[in-house]
Structures are given as structure tokens and as C-alpha cells.
C-alpha positions in Angstrom: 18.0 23.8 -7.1 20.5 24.8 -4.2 21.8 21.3 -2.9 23.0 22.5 1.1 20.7 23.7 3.6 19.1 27.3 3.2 16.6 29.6 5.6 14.3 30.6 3.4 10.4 31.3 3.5 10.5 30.1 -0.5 10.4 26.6 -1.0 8.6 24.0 -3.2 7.4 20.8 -1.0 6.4 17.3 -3.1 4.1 18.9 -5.3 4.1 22.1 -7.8 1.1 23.7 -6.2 2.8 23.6 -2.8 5.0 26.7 -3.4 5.1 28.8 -0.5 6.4 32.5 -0.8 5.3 33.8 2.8 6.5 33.5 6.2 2.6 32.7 6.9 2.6 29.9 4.3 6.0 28.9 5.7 4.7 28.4 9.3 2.1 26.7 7.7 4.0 24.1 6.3 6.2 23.8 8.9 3.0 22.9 11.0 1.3 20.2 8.2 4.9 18.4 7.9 5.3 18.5 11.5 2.0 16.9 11.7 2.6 13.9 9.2 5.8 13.3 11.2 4.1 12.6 14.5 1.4 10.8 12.6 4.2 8.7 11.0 5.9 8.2 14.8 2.3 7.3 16.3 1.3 4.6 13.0 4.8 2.9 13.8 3.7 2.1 17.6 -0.1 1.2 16.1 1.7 -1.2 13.9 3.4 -2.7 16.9 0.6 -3.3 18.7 -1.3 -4.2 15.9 1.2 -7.6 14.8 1.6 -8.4 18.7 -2.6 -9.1 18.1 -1.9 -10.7 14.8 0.9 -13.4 16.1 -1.9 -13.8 19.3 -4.7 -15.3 16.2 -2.3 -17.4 14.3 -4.2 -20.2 13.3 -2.8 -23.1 15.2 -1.6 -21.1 18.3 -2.0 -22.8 21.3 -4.6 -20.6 22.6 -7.1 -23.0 20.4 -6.0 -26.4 22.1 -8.3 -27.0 25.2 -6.8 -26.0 28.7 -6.5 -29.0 31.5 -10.2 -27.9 32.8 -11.6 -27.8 29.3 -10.3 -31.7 28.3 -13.0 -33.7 30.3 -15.3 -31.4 28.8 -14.3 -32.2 25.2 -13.9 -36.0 26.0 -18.0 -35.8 26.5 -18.4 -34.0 23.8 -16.0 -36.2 21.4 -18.4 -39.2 22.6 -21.0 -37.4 22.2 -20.1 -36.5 18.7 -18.6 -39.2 17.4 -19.8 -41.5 14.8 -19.1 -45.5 14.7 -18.9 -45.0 11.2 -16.7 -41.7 10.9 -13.9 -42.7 12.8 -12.3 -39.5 12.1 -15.0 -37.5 12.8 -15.1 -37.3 16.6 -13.6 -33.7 16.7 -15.9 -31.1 18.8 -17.8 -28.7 16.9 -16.8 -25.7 19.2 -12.8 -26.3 18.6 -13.8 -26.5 14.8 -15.7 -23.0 14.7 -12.9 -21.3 16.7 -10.8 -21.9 14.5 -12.4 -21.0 11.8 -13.2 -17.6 13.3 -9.3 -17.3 14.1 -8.7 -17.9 10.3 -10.4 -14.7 9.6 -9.7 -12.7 12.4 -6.3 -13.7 11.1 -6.8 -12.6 7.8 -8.2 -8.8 8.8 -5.6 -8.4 11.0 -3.2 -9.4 8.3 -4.6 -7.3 5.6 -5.1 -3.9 8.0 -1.3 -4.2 8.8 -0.2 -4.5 5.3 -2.6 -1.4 4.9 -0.9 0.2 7.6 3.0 -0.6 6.2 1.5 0.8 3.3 0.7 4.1 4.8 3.5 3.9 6.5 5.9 3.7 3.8 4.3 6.5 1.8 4.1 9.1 4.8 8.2 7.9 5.1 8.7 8.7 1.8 6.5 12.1 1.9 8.5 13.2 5.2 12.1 12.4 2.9 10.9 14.5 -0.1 10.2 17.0 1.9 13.8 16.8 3.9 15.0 17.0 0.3 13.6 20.6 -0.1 16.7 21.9 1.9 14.9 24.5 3.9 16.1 24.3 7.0 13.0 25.2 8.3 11.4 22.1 7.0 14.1 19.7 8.3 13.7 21.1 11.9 9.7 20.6 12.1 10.7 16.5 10.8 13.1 16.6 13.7 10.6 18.2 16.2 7.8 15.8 14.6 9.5 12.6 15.0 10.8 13.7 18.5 7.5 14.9 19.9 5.5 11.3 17.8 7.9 9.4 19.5 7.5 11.2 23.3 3.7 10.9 22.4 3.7 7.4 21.1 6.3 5.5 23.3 4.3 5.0 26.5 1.8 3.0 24.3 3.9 0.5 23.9 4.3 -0.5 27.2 0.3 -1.4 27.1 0.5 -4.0 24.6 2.1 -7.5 24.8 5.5 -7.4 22.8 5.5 -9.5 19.9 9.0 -11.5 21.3 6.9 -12.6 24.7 4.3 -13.9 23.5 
């Protein structure tokens, strides 16, 4: 295997049935890696939006204390609630299931972005491997791919609350 660049319409890409011989089958893949570039440009944004929503449902976050206009509300409903002989037991109901619905929003939120860094990682290491073929070919549609995900995928950002102003 030639270790320096080469244009050439015969290269092997990650797998032994992946052998292309043709200029056709060379466009070809030139189009499919080009493709899991810009996917791999677009799931880096999705991930970005997706922990700025998972650092919004932190258990705890202040978004589950009451606002000004909600405390007199929960004062009634702490008397209301609240047992002589459960002195500790005078929390409302409503706070209670919030949070409890937070929890697990939490937890799908966590476990869908450790999906996605998992995807993400393999597509990163997919898009290297094929780099590593040396056809020149190849390496241009990565370069085209992560510069056409990224012109695709950056104005999506702006939509979404970043993670460091929240």
C-alpha cells in the first residue's frame, strides 16, 4: 500500500467489498463519503443543541423553584398539604412531580446524547479510514463534506440557547 497521495480510480475504502475499479464507482464513492461527512458536520451541531436542552432539565435547576408570582400560591398549598403530624411533609405535590418528570426527561436526553457521541465517533473514525486510503479523490470529497456540513449546519446554531448562557 502506496503511503503519499495518488489519483487513482482504484482504491479499497474500510471494507474488502468496497473496491472500486471504475471512474463510475469512483464518483460513487466520492459521493457516499461526501455524504457521511456532512452528516458528521450536521450530528456535531444536533449534539450542541441537543446538551444546551440537557443542562436546561438538570434536576435541581432553578427552573423547578417557584417564581415570585407562584410563592403565595405554594404557601396555600403547603397549608393545605401539610400534616400536624408530618412535619416534613408540607412540600406541594406539583413541585414533587416536576421534578420527577425532569429526572427522566433528564435521563433520555442523557442517554440520546451518549447515542449520538457514539455515532459520532464512529462516522469520525469511518471519514479517517477512508482519508487513509490515499486517493486524492477521496480526501477532497472529506474536505468538500466537512466544508459544505459546516456552511449547512452553522446557521442552526444560532437558534438554540448556547450551553455557556444558560
Amino acid at each position: 500500500m502506496q503511503m503519499y497521495f495518488v489519483f487513482s480510480n482504484n482504491v479499497t475504502l474500510l471494507f474488502d467489498f468496497w473496491t472500486v475499479h471504475t471512474l463510475t464507482g469512483l464518483i460513487l464513492s466520492f459521493v457516499v463519503v461526501l455524504f457521511l461527512t456532512v452528516l458528521y458536520e450536521v450530528s456535531k451541531v444536533w449534539k450542541s443543541n441537543l446538551l444546551s436542552r440537557v443542562l436546561l432539565t438538570i434536576p435541581g435547576t432553578p427552573d423547578l423553584l417557584p417564581t415570585p408570582s407562584q410563592s403565595s400560591d405554594l404557601e396555600a398549598d403547603a397549608a393545605m398539604n401539610s400534616d400536624p403530624l408530618l412535619p416534613g411533609d408540607s412540600f406541594p405535590n406539583h413541585i414533587v412531580d416536576r421534578a420527577s418528570s425532569s429526572t427522566c426527561r433528564w435521563w433520555l436526553l442523557h442517554c440520546f446524547v451518549s447515542l449520538l457521541h457514539t455515532v459520532q465517533v464512529v462516522l469520525g473514525y469511518l471519514i479517517m479510514l477512508c482519508v487513509m486510503s490515499y486517493n486524492a479523490a477521496i480526501f477532497l470529497s472529506v474536505i468538500i463534506g466537512s466544508a459544505l456540513g459546516y456552511y449547512l449546519a452553522f446557521p442552526l446554531l444560532s437558534k438554540y440557547p448556547k450551553p455557556h448562557i444558560l
